[in-house]
N, C-alpha and C positions, 0 to 999 in steps of 0.2 A: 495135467499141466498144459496141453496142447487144446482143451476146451479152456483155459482162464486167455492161453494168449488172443485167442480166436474170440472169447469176449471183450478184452482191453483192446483188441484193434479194432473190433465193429463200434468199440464206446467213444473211441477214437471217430474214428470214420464219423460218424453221427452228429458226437460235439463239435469239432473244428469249423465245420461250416457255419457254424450260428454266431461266431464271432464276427467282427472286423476286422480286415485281412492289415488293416496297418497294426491293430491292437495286436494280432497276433504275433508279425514282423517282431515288436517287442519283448512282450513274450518269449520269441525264439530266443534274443539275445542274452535274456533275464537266464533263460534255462542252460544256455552255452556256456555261462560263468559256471555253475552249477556241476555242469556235468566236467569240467576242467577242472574246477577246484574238488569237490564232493567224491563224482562218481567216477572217474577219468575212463571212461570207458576205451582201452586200446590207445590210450596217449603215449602208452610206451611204445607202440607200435609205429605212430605217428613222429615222434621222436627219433625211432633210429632212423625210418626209412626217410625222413628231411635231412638227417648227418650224413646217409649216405651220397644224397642229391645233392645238397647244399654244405658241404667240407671248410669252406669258407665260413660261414654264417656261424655266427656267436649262437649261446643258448639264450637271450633275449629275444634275439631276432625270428630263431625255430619258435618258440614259446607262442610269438607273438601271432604265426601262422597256426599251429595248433588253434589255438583260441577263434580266429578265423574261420578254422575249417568246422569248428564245430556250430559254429552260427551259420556255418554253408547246410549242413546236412538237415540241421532242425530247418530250415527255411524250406529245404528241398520234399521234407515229412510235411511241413506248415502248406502247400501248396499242391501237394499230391491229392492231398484230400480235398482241397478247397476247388481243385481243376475242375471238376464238372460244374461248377456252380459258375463260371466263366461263359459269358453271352460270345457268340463269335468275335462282336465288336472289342470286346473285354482283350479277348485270345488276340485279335490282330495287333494290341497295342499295347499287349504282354510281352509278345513272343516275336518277333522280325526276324525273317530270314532275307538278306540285303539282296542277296541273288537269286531268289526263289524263281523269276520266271524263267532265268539261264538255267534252271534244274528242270523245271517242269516243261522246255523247250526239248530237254533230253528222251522226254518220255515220245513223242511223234518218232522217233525213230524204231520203234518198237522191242525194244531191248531192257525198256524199265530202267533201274541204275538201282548201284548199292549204295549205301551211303553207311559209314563206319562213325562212330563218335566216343567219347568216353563218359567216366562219371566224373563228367567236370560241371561245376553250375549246378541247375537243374537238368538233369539228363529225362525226367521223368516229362517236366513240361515243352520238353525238346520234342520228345516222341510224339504226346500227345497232341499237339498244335499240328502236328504231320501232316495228317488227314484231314485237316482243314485248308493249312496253303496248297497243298496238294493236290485237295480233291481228288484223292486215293486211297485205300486204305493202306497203309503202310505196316509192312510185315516184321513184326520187329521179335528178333532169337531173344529171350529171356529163359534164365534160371529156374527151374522149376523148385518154389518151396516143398520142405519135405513133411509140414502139416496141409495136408492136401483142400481143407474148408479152409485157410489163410489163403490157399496158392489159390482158389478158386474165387477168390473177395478181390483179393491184389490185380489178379487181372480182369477180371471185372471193372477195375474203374480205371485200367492200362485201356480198356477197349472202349470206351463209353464214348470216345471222341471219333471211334471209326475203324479205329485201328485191328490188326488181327496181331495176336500174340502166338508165340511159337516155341515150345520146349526146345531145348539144345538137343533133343534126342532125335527129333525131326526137324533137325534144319538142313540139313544136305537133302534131301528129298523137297524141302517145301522151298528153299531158297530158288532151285533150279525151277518148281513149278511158277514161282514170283517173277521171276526172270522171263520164263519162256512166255507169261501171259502181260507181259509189259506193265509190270507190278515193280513197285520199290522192297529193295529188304534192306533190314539197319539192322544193327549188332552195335554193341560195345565189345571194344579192344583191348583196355589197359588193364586188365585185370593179369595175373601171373597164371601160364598155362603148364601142364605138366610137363616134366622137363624131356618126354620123349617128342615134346615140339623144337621147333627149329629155334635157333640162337639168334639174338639178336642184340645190339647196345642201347640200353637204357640209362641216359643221365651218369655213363660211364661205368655200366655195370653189363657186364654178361647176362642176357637170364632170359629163358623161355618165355615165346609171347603166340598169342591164338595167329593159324595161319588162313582163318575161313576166312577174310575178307582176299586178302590176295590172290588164294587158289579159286573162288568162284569169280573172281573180277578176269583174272587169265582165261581162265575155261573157260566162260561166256561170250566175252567182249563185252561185258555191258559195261558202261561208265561207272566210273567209280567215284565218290567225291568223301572229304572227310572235312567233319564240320563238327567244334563244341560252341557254347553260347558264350557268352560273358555279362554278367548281372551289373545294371549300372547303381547309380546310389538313388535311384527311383525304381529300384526292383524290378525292373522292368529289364528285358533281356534281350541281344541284338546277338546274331549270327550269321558270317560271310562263309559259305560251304565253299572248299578248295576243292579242283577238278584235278584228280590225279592222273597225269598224262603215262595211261599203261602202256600205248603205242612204243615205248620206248623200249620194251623188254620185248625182246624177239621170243614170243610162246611160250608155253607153257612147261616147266622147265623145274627142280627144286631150288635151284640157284637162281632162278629168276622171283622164287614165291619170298624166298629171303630179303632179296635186295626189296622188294615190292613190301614185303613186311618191314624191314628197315624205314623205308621213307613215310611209312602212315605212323611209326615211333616215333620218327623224327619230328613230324610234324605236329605230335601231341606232345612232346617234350620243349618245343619251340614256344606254346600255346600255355604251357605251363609255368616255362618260367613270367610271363607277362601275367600271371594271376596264381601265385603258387597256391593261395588260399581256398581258392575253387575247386581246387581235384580233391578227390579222394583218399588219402594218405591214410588213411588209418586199417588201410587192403596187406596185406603182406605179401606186397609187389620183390621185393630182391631177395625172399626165402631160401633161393637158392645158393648164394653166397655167405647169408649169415644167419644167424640163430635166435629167433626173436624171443624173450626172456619173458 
C-alpha cells in the first residue's frame, strides 16, 4: 500500500507540471465539485467545526465555504508541485510579501526572527518563496510522514527553493541553533495540540494550541512576526507579516507564554474571519470539546 501511494505521488509530481497552470486552476475547480458532492472527504469534519465557529451562519452559507475550501486545498496540491517550475521573476509576482524589507531589516541585528503562519492559502508557496525574498534559507518545523520514501520526496521539493526542512522531533534543538546563527525559523500554529498544552480561546472555544512559537520568541528575544497570505482572483498571492510586540510581556513566565499564545490565536482568527475559505477546516481543530462523527 505505501509503494502504490509513493507511486501515485511521484505520477503526480511528474504530470502536473506538463500542464497549464491556468488549465489546471480549472481543473482544480472541476475536481472540488467532485470531491463535495462524490467523495466528501472530511466534509463532516469541515461542517461541524464552521457550526462551531460560525453559530450564526445558515447551512447554505457553511456549504458554500466548504465547497471553497475544497478549491483552496486542490489549488494549494495544484501548485506545490508546479512551484519549482516557477523562474524567480515568476515567484516575485506570485508571491509578495508587502513588508519584506521591514523583515529582512530585522535580520542586521543578529537575532534572525520567527515567523509563525498557518494553513491558510497556500502555506506551501508561502514557505517556499521564503528563501528567495529573504535570501536565507528559511527553517521551517514540519510533520514528519510516516511512509518514509513520501516524507523524503515531500520534502525534497519543500527544499528545492533553499529552504531547510525540520522534523518536529528536532526543532527545540534546531530552532535555537536558527536563532543563535541569525537564521529565520517558521512553524504553523493552528493546527490542535495535545491537551497537555496550555489553553487558549479559539473562535469562542477552549482548546489546546502549540506553545513553540511563544516559548522560543520569550526565551530568545528574537522578533517574532505572524503572517498568512491571501489568494486574489489572479491567483496570485499578497502578504503583510504583523510584528508581534513581545516587549510587552515582562520574561519568560507560563502565564506570559499563554497570553503571547492567545494573541498569535487571535490574530489568525482575526485573518479568518476576512477569508473563512482559505483555512483549513477540514483539521479537527475543537476535538476537545466535541466528538467528530
Amino acid at each position: 500500500m505505501n509503494l502504490l501511494l509513493y507511486v501515485f505521488f511521484v505520477l503526480i509530481e511528474k504530470t502536473i507540471p506538463l500542464f497549464p497552470l491556468k488549465f489546471l486552476y480549472k481543473i482544480a475547480k472541476i475536481k472540488a465539485s467532485f470531491f463535495y458532492y462524490i467523495l466528501p472527504i472530511r466534509k463532516n469534519v469541515a461542517y461541524t467545526n464552521l457550526k462551531m465557529a460560525f453559530p450564526d451562519k445558515n447551512k447554505k452559507e457553511l456549504n458554500r465555504i466548504i465547497k471553497n475550501c475544497y478549491i483552496n486545498v486542490l489549488i494549494v496540491i495544484v501548485e506545490f508541485f508546479y512551484m519549482r517550475k516557477f523562474t524567480p521573476r515568476q515567484l516575485s509576482r506570485k508571491f509578495i510579501i508587502s513588508n519584506a524589507n521591514e523583515m529582512n531589516e530585522k535580520l542586521k541585528y543578529g537575532k534572525g526572527f520567527i515567523f509563525v503562519g498557518a494553513h491558510f492559502a497556500n502555506w506551501e508557496l508561502m514557505a517556499f518563496t521564503g528563501a528567495k525574498i529573504f535570501k536565507s534559507p528559511v527553517n521551517v518545523i514540519v510533520k514528519e510522514q510516516s511512509v518514509k520514501m513520501l516524507n523524503k520526496r515531500i520534502n525534497a521539493i519543500r527544499e528545492a527553493g533553499g529552504n531547510r526542512m525540520i522534523e518536529m522531533r528536532k526543532a527545540p534543538r534546531e530552532i535555537l541553533r536558527a536563532i543563535s546563527q541569525n537564521e529565520i525559523a517558521a512553524m504553523l500554529g493552528d493546527q490542535s495540540a495535545p491537551q497537555e498544552n496550555l489553553t487558549i480561546t479559539f473562535f469562542g472555544q477552549e482548546t489546546p494550541a502549540f506553545e513553540g512559537p511563544a516559548v522560543f520568541a520569550l526565551k530568545t528575544g528574537a522578533p517574532l512576526f505572524f503572517g498568512v497570505p491571501f489568494r486574489g482572483d489572479d491567483y496570485n498571492y499578497t502578504m503583510k507579516a504583523i510584528e508581534i510586540d513581545t516587549s510587552v510581556y515582562n520574561g519568560y513566565n507560563r502565564e506570559n507564554v499563554r497570553a503571547l499564545t492567545q494573541e498569535i490565536m487571535s490574530l489568525l482568527e482575526e485573518h479568518i474571519l476576512m477569508r473563512p475559505e482559505h483555512w483549513l477546516w477540514f483539521h479537527k481543530r475543537f476535538k476537545t470539546n466535541i466528538s467528530y462523527d
